[in-house]
C-alpha positions in Angstrom: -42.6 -38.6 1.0 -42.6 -36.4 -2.3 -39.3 -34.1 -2.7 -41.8 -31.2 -3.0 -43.1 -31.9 0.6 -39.4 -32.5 1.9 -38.8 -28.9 0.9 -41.7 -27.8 2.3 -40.9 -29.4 5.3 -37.3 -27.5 5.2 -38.7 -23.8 4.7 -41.8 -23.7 7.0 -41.0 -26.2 9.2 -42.6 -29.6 10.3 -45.5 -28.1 12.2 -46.9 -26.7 9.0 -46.7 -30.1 7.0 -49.5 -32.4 7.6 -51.6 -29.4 5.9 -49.9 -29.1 3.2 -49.5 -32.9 2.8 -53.2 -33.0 3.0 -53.8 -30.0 0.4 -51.0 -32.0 -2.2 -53.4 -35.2 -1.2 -56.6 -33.0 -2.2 -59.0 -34.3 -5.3 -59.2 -30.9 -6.6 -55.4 -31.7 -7.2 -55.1 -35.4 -8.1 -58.8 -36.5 -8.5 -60.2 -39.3 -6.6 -58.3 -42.1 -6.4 -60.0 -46.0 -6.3 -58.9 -47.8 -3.3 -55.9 -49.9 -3.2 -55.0 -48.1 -6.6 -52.2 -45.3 -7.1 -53.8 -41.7 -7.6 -54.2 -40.5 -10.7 -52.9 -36.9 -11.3 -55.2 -34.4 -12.7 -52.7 -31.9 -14.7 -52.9 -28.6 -16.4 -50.7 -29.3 -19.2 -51.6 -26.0 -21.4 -48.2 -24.7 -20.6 -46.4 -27.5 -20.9 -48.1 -27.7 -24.8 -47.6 -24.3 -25.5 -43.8 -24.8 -25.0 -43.5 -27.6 -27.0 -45.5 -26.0 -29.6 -42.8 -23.2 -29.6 -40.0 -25.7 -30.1 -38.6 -24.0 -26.4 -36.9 -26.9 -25.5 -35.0 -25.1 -22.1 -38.6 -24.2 -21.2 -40.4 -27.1 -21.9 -37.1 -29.3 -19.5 -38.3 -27.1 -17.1 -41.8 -27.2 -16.9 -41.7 -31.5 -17.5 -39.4 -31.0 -13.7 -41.5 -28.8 -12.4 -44.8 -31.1 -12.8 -42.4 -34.0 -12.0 -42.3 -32.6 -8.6 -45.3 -31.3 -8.0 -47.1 -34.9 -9.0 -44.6 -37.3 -8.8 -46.8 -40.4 -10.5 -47.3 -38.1 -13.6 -45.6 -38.5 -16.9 -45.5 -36.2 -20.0 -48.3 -37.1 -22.6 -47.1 -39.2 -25.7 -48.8 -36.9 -28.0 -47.4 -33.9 -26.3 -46.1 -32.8 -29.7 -49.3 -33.5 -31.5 -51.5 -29.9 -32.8 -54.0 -29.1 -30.1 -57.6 -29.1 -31.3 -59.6 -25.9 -30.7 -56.7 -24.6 -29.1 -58.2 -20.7 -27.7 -55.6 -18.2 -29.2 -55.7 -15.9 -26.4 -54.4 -19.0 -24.1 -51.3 -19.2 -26.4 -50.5 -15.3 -26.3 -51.0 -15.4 -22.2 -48.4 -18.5 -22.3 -46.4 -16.2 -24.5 -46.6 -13.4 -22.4 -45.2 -15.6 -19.2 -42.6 -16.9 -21.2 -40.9 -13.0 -21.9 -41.7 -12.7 -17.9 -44.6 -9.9 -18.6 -46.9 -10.1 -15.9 -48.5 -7.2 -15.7 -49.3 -7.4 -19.1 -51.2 -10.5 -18.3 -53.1 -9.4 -16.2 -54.6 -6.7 -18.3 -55.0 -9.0 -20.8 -57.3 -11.3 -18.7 -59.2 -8.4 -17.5 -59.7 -7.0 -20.7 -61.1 -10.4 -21.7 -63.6 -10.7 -19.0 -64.9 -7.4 -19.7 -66.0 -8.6 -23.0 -66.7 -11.8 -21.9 -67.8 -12.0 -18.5 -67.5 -15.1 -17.0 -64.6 -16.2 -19.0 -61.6 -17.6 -16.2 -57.9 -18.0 -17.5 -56.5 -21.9 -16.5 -55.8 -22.5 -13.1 -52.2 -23.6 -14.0 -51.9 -19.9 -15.6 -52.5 -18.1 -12.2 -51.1 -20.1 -10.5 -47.6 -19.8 -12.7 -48.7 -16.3 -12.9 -48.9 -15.7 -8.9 -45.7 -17.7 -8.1 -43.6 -16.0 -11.0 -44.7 -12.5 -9.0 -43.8 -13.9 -5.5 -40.7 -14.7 -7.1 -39.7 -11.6 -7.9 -41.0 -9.6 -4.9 -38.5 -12.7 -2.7 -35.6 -11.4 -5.4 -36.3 -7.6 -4.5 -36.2 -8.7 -0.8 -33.0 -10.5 -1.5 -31.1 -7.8 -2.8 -32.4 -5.9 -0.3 -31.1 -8.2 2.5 -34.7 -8.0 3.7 -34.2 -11.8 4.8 -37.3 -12.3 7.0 -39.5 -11.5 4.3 -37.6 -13.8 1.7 -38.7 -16.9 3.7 -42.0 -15.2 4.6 -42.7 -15.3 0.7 -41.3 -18.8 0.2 -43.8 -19.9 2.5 -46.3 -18.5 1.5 -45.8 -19.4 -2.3 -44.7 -22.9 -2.0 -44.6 -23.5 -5.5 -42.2 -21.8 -6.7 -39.4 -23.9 -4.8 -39.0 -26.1 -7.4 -35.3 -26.9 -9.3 -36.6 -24.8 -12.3 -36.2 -21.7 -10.2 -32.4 -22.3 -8.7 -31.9 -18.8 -8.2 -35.5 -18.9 -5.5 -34.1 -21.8 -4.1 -30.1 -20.4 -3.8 -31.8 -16.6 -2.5 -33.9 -18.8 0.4 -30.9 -20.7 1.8 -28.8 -17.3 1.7 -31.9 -16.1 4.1 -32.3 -19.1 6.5 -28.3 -18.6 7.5 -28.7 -14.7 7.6 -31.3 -15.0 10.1 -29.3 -18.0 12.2 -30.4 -20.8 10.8 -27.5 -22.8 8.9 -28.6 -26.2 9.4 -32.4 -25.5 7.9 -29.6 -24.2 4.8 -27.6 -27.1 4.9 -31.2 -29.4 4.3 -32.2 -27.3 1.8 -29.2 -27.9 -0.2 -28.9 -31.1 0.4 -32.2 -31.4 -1.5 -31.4 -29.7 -4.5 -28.4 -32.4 -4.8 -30.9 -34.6 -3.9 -34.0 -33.9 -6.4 -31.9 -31.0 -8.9 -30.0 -33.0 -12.1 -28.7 -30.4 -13.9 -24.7 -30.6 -13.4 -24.0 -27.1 -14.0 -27.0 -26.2 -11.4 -25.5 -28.6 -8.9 -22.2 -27.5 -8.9 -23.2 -24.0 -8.4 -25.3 -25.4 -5.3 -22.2 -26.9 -3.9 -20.1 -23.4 -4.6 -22.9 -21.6 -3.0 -23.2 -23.6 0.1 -19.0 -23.1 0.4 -20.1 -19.6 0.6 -22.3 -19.7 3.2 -21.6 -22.5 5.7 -18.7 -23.8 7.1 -17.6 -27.1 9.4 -19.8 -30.0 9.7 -23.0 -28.2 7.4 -20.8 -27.4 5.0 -19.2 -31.1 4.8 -22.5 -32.6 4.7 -23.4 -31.1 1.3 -20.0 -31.9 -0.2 -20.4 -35.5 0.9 -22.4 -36.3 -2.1 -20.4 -39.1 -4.2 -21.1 -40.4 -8.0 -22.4 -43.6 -9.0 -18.4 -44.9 -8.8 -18.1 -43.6 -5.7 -15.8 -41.0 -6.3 -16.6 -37.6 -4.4 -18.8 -35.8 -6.8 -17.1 -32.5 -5.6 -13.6 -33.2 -5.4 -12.5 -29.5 -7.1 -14.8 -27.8 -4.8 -13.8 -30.0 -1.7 -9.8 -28.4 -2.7 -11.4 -24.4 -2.8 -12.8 -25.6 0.7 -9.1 -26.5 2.2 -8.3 -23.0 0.6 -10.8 -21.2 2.0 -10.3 -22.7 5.5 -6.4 -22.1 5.7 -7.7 -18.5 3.9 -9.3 -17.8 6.8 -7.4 -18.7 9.6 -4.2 -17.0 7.7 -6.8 -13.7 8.1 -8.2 -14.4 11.7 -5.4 -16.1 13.8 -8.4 -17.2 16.7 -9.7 -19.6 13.9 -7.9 -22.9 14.2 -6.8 -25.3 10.6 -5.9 -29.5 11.0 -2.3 -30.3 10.7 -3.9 -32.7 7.9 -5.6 -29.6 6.1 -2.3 -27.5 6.3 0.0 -30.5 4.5 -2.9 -31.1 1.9 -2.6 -27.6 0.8 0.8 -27.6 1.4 0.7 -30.4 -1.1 -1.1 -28.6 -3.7 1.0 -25.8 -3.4 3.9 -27.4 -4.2 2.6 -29.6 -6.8 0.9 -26.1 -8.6 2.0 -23.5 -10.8 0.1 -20.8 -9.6 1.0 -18.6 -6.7 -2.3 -18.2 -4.6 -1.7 -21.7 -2.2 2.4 -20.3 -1.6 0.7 -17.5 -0.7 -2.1 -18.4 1.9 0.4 -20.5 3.5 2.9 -17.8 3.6 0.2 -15.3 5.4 -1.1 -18.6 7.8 3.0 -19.1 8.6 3.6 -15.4 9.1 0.5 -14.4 11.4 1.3 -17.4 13.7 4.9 -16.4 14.2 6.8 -19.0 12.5 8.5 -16.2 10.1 11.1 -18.7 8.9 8.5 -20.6 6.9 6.5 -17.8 5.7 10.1 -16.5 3.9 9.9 -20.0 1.1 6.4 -19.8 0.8 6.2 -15.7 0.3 9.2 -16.5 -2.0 7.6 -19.0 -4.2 4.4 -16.8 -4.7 6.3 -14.1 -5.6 8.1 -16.0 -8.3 4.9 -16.9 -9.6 3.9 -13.7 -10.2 2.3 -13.6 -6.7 2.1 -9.7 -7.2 1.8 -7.2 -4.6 1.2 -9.0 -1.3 3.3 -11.5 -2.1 6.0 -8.9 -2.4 4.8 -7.0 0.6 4.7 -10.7 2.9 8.2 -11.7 1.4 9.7 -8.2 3.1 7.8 -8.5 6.3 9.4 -12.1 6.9 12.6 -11.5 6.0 12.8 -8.8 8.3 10.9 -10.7 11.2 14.0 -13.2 10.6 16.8 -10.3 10.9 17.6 -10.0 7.2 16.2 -6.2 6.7 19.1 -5.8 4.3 18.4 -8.7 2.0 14.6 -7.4 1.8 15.6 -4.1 1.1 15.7 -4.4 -3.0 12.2 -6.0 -3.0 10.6 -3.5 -1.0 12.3 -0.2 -2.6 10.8 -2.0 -6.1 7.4 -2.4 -4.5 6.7 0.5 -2.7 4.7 1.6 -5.2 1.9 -1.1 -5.6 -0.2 -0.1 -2.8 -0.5 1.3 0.8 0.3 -1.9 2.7 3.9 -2.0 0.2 4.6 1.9 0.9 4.0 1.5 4.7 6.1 -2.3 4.6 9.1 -0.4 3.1 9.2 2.7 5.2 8.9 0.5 8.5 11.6 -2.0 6.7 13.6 1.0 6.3 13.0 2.6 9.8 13.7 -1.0 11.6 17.3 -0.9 9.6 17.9 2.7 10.6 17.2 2.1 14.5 19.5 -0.9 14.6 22.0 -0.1 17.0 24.8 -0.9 16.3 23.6 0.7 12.7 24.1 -1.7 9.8 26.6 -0.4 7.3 24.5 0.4 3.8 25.4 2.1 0.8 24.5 5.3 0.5 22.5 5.2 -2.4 20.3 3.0 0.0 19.8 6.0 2.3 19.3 8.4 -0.5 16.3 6.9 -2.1 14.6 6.4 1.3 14.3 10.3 1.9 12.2 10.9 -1.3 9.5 8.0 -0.1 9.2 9.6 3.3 8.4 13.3 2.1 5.8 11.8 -0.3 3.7 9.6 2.1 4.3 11.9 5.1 5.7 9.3 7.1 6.0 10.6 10.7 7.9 7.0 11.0 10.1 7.2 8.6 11.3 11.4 9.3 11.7 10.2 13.0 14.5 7.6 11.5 16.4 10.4 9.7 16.2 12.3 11.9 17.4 9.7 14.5 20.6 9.3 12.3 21.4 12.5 11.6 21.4 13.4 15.3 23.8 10.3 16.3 26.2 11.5 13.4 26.7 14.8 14.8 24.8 16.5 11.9 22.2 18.2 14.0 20.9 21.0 12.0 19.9 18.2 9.6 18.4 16.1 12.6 16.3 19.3 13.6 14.9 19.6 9.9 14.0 15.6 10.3 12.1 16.2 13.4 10.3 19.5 12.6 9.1 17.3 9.7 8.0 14.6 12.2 6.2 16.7 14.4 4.9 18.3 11.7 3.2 15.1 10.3 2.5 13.5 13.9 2.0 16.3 16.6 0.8 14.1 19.3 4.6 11.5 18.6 6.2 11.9 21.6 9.5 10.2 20.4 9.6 12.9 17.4 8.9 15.5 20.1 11.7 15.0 21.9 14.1 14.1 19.2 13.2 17.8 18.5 13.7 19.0 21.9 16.9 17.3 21.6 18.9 19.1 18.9 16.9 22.3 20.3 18.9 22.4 23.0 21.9 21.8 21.7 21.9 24.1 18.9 20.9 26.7 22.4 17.4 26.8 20.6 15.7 27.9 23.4 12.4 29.3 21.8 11.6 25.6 19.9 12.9 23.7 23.3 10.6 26.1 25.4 7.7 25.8 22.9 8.4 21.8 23.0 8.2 22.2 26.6 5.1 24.2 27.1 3.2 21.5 24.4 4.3 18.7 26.5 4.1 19.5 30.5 2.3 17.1 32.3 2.8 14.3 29.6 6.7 13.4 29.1 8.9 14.3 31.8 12.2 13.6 29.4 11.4 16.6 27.5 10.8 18.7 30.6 14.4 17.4 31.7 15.5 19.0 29.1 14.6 22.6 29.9 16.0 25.5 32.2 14.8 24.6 35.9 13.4 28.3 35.5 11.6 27.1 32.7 10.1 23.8 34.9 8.9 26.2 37.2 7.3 28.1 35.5 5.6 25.5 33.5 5.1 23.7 37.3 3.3 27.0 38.6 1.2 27.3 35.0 2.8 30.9 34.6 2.8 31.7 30.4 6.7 31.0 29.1 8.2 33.1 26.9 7.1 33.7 22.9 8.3 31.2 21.1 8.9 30.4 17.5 7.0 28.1 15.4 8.2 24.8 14.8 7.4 24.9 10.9 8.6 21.9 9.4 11.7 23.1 7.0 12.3 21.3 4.0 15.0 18.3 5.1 18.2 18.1 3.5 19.8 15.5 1.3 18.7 12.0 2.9 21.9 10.1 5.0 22.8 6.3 6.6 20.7 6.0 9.7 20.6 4.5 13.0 19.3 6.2 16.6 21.9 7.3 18.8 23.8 4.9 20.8 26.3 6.9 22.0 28.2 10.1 21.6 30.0 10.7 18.6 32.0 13.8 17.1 30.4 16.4 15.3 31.9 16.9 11.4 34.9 19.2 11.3 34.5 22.5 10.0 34.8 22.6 6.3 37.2 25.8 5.9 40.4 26.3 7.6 43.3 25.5 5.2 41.6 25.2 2.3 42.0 27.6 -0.7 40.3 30.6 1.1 38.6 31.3 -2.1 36.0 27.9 -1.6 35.4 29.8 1.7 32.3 31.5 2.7 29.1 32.4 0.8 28.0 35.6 1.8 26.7 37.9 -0.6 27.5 41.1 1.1 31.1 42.2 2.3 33.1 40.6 5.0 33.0 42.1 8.3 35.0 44.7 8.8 35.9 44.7 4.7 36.2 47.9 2.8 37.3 48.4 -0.7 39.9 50.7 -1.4 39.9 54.1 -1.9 39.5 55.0 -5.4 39.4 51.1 -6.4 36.7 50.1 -9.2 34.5 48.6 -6.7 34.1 52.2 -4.6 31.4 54.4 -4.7 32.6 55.8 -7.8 33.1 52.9 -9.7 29.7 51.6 -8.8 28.2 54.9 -10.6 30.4 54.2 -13.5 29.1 50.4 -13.2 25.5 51.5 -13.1 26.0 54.1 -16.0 27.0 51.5 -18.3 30.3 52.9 -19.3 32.7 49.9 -18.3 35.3 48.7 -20.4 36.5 44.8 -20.1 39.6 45.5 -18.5 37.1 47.9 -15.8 35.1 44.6 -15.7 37.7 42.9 -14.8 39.4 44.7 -12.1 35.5 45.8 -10.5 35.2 42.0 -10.5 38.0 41.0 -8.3 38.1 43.6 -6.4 34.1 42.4 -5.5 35.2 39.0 -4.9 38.1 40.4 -2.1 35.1 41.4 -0.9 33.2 38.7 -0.4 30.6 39.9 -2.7 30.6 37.0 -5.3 26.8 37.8 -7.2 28.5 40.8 -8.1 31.2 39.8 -9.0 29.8 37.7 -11.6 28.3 40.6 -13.1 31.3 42.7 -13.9 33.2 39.2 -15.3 30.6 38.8 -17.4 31.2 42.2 -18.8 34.8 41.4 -19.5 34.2 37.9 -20.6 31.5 39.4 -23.3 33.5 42.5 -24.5 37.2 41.1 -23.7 39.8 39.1 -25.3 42.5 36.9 -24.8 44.0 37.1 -21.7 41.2 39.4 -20.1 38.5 36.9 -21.3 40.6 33.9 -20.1 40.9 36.3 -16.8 37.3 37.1 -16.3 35.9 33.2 -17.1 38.3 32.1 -14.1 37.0 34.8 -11.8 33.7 33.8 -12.9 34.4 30.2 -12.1 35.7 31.1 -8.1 32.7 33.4 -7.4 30.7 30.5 -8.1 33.0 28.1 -6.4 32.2 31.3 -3.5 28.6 30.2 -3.9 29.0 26.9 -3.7 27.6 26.3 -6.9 29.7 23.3 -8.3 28.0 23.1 -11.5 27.9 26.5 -12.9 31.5 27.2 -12.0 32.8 24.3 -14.0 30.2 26.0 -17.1 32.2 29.1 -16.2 35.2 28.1 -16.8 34.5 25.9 -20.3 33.5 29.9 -21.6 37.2 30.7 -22.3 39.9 28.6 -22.8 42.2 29.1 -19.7 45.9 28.1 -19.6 46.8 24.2 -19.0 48.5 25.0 -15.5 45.6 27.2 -14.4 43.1 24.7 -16.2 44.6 22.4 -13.3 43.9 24.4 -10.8 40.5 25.3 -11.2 39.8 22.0 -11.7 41.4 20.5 -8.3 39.3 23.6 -6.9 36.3 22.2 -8.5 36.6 18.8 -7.1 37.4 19.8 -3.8 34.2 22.1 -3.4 32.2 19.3 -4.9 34.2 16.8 -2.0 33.0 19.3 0.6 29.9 19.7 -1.5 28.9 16.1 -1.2 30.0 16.0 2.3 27.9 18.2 3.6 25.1 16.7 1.9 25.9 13.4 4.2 26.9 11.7 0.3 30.2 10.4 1.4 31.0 7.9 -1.4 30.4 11.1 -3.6 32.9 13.2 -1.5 35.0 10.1 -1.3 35.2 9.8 -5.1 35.7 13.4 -5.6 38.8 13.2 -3.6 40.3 10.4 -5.4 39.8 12.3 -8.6 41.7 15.3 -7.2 44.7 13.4 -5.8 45.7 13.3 -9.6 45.8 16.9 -10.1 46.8 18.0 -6.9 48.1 17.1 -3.3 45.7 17.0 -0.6 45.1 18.9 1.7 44.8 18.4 5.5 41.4 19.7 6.1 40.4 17.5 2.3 42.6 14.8 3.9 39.9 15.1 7.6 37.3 15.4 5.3 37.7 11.4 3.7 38.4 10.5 7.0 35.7 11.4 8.4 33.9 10.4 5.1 35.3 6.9 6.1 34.3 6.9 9.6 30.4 7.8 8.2 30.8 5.1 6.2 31.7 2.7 8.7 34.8 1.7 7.9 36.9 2.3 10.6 39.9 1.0 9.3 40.6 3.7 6.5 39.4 6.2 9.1 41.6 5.8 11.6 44.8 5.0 9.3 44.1 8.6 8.2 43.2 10.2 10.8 46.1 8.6 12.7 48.7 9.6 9.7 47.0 13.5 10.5 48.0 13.5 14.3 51.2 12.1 13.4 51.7 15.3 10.9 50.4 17.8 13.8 46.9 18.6 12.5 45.3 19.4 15.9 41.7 18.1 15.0 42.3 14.7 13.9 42.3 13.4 17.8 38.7 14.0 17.7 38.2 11.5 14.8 39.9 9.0 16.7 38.6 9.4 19.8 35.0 8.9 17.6 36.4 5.7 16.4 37.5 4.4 19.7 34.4 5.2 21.7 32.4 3.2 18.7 34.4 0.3 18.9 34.6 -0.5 22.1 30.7 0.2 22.1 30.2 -3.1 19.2 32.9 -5.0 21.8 31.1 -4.5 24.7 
């Protein structure tokens, strides 16, 4: 049986065949053949000329297969190089023509000549070239079109054209048999272009095709093919296949992979330099569970520049084996390089934060999280602040976290009521009753939480109360987090015995303050003020007498008068009053700029600057940066003694920090001394200990 009939027989299918066995058996084909003797082929070979006339040796390959197949007792003429007699001219141009792929212009160019010449016919091998090179095309268009029932209509209706001098036909109808179900009619076809096709380039492509489109024993069949030695012909491709396999199954875990398959690409991997094999087995390892072994092979494809996904698998592992904190650095460093990185570090960092006990982490850790969250609006990762911030005591914070959340995820239930939560107990009751109201009927821990006035009337469907909006506020400064576990003290207020100018930050007076009569900061002096006609010394006095009264902005105002128009010790006077209403302020940084204006006096240069590092102490403490507040004390103990309430404040610094030890020895040292507070801190300790005993 001819190859050209096998094919046949693959696309139209063996009912169809003994006709078309009987039309390749025709005499208007072959010509009539003696008995006993082979048949004789009778061939149009005016293409075949024209191509070697041309010297278009590709062409001329190709048209020697293509008659190959179609006759397979012919063989090219000896003189096929030799000048045609007679040769028409118009024959040559139409050859021409087909060659640049310009049908339509052969067809008016064969109607023109039979309206001059009537009668005249074109060869037969020329329409017939000319008819498949169209079907050809139309099958491409219904290719790309995915029109697949009409490819294999066209292929059998243009049989000719399936020859291995149109690959792309032949690739374009094996696509369309598996598209419309039929793999194995795809698998034969292939395995007659390997069978009938030479050209190495072609059959290598065939092979790469056929791993695109069929899988399991089809696909094995056409990679079976082995050179003259024996060797597999395919061996490369037959490696991509093992890839492609595990691939798959690392992608769909209900697809199933040999142990053999998994320690031959195993194999490779090892044996490689590349990082794509690490990383296939690392995703095949991780999406069957076995985390341990995804960790070496995500870590060898990420040292071979495995890239994103190698970064974002190596951080999933290692915290699927309970080391969070060693993945940490990676995924802060990645979070960047796509959407599945950003969303691996914020869960990373939200898995750390809900440990409970809470892991101890440096606070720089903590303070880079924050930014990450705000800018991918991560519901997840505000819930996790605001988790911590609650179970530290710092609840205003934790409320800024969870109007963030619930911001970003109304329908989160679990940001919901970590809202409700510090609602009531900063006595909230307009966000706890608007909480309330959102969620009847669908969490009753939030509805706990309420008045039982409150439940009823959310019980009978009676309106509640106006309440406010829970508009996210902006949070403040990021902090080490963990979800509560159990009670713990609330900070220590920040005032107390320190200096009482670092106290406060009102603009306007104190309650109950007045200034006194006649003093520069009356009504009288605020005219002269106004008017312009203030001396330095006036500045001066008006601005400490404004900072008695609280009234720091002020303040700064009339020093600045005396600082510009004063000298020497009314300068030096003014840029230290300067320097505490910004201390007033809390403004750390300006007040230090303040007092660099003037030179001030080495014993009250001290001073100010012990002040300065105790606001910035409080400062970073209440900005939940205690290794800042921490460091800022230690600076201070060489200018000045500390403190009780700066002494409470690294204590309890310590305590955030988890180290208990340091806490407690301080706190401890604070009882001892009388300082009524410090029982709290210890009490803290104790009830967190006992808690990681039990």
């Amino acid at each position: 049986m001819s190859s050209l009939r096998v094919l046949l027989l693959i696309v139209v299918g063996a009912a169809a065949v003994p006709a078309i066995g009987q039309q390749l058996a025709s005499p208007s084909d072959n010509g009539a053949a003696p008995a006993g003797a082979a048949a004789t082929p009778k061939v149009d070979e005016s293409a075949l000329r024209f191509f070697a006339a041309q010297g278009d040796k590709q062409r001329l390959d190709a048209e020697i297969a293509r008659l190959r197949a179609l006759y397979p007792n012919w063989q090219p003429p000896k003189d096929l190089f030799a000048p045609t007699a007679d040769q028409d001219p118009d024959i040559s141009r139409l050859w021409a023509l087909f060659a640049e792929g310009k049908f339509s212009d052969i067809r008016a160019a064969i109607a023109q000549r039979q309206a001059s010449e009537p009668g005249w016919q074109p060869p037969a091998d020329l329409m017939a070239r000319l008819g498949e090179g169209e079907a050809a095309r139309r099958l491409v268009n219904a290719s790309e079109a995915k029109q697949w029932a009409s490819v294999l209509r066209i292929a059998t209706d243009t049989p000719g054209m399936l020859v291995c001098a149109n690959m792309d036909v032949l690739w374009r109808v094996a696509e369309a048999f598996v598209r419309t179900g039929a793999p194995q009619r795809a698998k034969d076809l292939f395995i007659y272009i390997l069978t009938s096709c030479p050209n190495p380039q072609e059959r290598v492509a065939t092979a790469q095709k056929a791993l695109q489109l069929l899988d399991g024993p089809d696909l094995d069949a056409v990679l079976a093919r082995a050179n003259p030695d024996n060797t597999p012909e395919f061996a490369g491709l037959r490696e991509d296949l093992l890839r492609m396999r595990v691939g798959r199954a690392a992608q769909d875990t209900s697809l199933s992979v040999s142990p053999d398959d998994i320690a031959a690409l195993e194999q490779l991997a090892r044996s490689g330099s590349v990082a794509d094999d690490a990383l296939v087995l690392g995703w095949y390892a991780f999406r069957r569970g076995d985390a341990a072994r995804a960790v070496d092979w995500f870590k060898l494809a990420l040292d071979r520049q495995g890239g994103a996904s190698a970064a974002e698998g190596y951080v999933l592992a290692l915290a699927a084996t309970g080391r969070a904190q060693q993945a940490e650095p990676i995924a802060y460093q990645w979070r960047d390089a796509g959407a599945s990185n950003r969303k691996a570090y914020i869960d990373l960092m939200a898995g750390l934060l809900a440990t409970a006990p809470p892991p101890r982490l440096e606070q720089s850790v903590v303070a880079r999280f924050a930014p990450v969250v705000q800018e991918a609006k991560s519901a997840t990762g505000a819930q996790a602040l605001g988790w911590y911030a609650y179970n530290t005591g710092q609840i205003r914070t934790a409320a800024s976290w969870f109007r963030t959340a619930v911001q970003w995820a109304p329908a989160d239930e679990v940001s919901a009521y970590g809202l409700a939560l510090v609602s009531q107990r900063l006595k909230d009751t307009a966000t706890l009753d608007a909480i309330a109201t959102t969620w009847a009927g669908k969490s009753e821990r939030i509805l706990a939480l309420v008045s039982p006035a409150v439940r009823r009337r959310l019980a009978s469907g009676a309106p509640t109360a106006a309440a406010q909006p829970m508009v996210a506020a902006r949070p403040a400064a990021p902090m080490p987090v963990s979800r509560p576990t159990a009670a713990v003290a609330a900070p220590l207020p920040l005032t107390g015995a320190l200096p009482e100018r670092l106290a406060g930050n009102d603009d306007g007076p104190a309650p109950g303050a007045s200034a006194p009569r006649g003093a520069p900061c009356s009504s009288a002096g605020d005219a002269v003020f106004r008017a312009g006609r203030v001396s330095p010394e006036d500045g001066l006095a008006r601005g400490w007498c404004l900072l008695e009264l609280n009234r720091p902005r002020e303040a700064i105002n009339a020093f600045d008068i005396a600082i510009r128009d004063g000298a020497g010790r009314t300068a030096e006077d003014a840029a230290y009053g300067k320097s505490l209403a910004y201390l007033r302020l809390g403004l750390t940084n300006e007040a230090q700029l303040a007092a660099l204006e003037t030179p001030q006096p080495p014993a009250r240069a001290v001073t100010l600057s012990a002040d300065l590092l105790a606001q910035r102490a409080i400062a970073a403490y209440r900005d939940a940066r205690y290794v800042e507040a921490i460091l800022a004390l230690d600076e201070r103990s060489h200018l000045a003694p500390e403190q009780q309430d700066l002494m409470s404040i690294r204590a309890w610094s310590y305590y955030h920090l988890r180290d208990y030890v340091s806490a407690r020895r301080i706190f401890t040292a604070l009882r001892d001394a009388g300082y009524k507070e410090a029982g709290a801190g210890i009490d803290a300790i104790l009830a967190v200990t006992r808690q990681v005993r039990s």
